[in-house]
N, C-alpha and C positions, 0 to 999 in steps of 0.2 A: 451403552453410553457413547462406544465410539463413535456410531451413525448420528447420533445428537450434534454433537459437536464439530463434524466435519458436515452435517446438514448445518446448523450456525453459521460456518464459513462461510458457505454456499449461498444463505440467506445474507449477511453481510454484506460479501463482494455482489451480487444481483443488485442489490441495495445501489449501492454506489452504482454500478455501470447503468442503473433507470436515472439517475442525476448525473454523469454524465455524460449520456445520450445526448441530454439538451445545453451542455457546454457547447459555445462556437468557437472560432478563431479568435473573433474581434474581443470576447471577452479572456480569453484562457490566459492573456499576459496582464489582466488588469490586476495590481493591488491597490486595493481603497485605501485609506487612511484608516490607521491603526492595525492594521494585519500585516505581518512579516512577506507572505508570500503571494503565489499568483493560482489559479485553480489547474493550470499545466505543470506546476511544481506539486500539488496536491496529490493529483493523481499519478506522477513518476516517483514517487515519494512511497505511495502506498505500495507500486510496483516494486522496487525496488528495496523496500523493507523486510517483505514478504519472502524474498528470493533470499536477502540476507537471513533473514530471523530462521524459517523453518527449511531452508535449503542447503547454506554455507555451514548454518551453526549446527545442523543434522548431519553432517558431512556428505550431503548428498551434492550434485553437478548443480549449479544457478545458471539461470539462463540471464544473464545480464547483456545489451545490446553497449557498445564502445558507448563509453562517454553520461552512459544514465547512473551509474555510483555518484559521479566526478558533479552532475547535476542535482542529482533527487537525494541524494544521501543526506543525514539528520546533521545540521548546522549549516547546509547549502542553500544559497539564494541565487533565483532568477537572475538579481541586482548585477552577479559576478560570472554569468556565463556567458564563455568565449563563443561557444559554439552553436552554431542552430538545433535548437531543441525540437526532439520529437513531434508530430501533428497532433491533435487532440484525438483523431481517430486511428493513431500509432498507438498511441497509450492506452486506448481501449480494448483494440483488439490486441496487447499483450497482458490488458487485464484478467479478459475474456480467457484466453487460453492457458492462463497460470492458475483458473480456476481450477478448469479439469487437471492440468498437473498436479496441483495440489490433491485434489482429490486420490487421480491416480498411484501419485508418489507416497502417499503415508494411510492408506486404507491397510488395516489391520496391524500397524504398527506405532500406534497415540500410547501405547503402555511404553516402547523402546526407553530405557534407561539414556542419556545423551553422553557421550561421549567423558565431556568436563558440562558441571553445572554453568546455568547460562544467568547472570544477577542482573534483577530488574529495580533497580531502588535496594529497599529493602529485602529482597527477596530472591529466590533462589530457586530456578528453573531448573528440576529434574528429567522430565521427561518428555518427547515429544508433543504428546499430548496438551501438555500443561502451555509448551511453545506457541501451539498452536490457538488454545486460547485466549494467550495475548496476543499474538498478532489480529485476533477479533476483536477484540478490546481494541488496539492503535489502529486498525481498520475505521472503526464506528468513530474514536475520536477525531480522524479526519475527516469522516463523512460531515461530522458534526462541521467541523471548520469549512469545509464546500459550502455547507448550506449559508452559513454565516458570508464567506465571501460572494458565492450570486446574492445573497436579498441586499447587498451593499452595492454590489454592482449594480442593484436591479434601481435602487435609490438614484445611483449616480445619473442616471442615464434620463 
């Protein structure tokens, strides 16, 4: 089960970096009407989740660069940032390499009991494994909101 589940990952994040790929510059700051954010907040988002959810809350090292919490973190907007964000091909290839991290850092360890339970809503995250899962879950939901912001951008233009 555990190769299932970290192959999912794997199939998810590939997912996203084939529709990132074809993110540019000129669109990555665009937000259309009606959507909160930009597809460069999208994707530092999902980085930046993933390092939180299954690396901070696992007690394991995050690899977070200055400045992408303070950016990509869950209630943060483009609207309010001081600083120059990331390129779209920074955020890729720290996508790209958090793959194999992940991979590397929790192979044979999805059973590991966590520390203190992690509550998601309702619910109550035991084990690595189970973390990991959601973070496929809030992966695909953002993939899901990429998609939606290119074919709006794709309108605009």
């Amino acid at each position: 089960m555990e190769n299932t589940i970290l192959k999912q990952f794997e199939m998810t994040r590939t997912f996203l970096l084939m529709g990132a790929e074809k993110i540019n510059e000129e669109q990555a700051d665009l937000i259309p009407t009606g959507f909160p954010n930009s597809l460069r907040w999208q994707l530092g988002h999902v980085y930046v989740s993933v390092e939180q959810l299954l690396f901070l809350q696992t007690g394991r090292e995050a690899t977070l660069p200055e400045g992408y919490s303070e950016m990509f973190s869950r209630g943060t907007s483009p609207k309010d940032w001081t600083t120059e964000p990331p390129t779209v091909d920074e955020l890729n290839a720290h996508l790209s390499a958090q793959l194999g991290r992940v991979k590397e850092t929790f192979q044979g360890q999805l059973e590991e009991e966590l520390a203190q339970a992690f509550k998601v809503g309702p619910f109550e995250l035991t084990t690595i494994g189970e973390v990991v899962l959601f973070a496929i879950y809030h992966e695909s939901e953002h993939n899901g909101c990429i998609k939606g912001l290119k074919n709006s951008i794709k309108g605009v233009n």
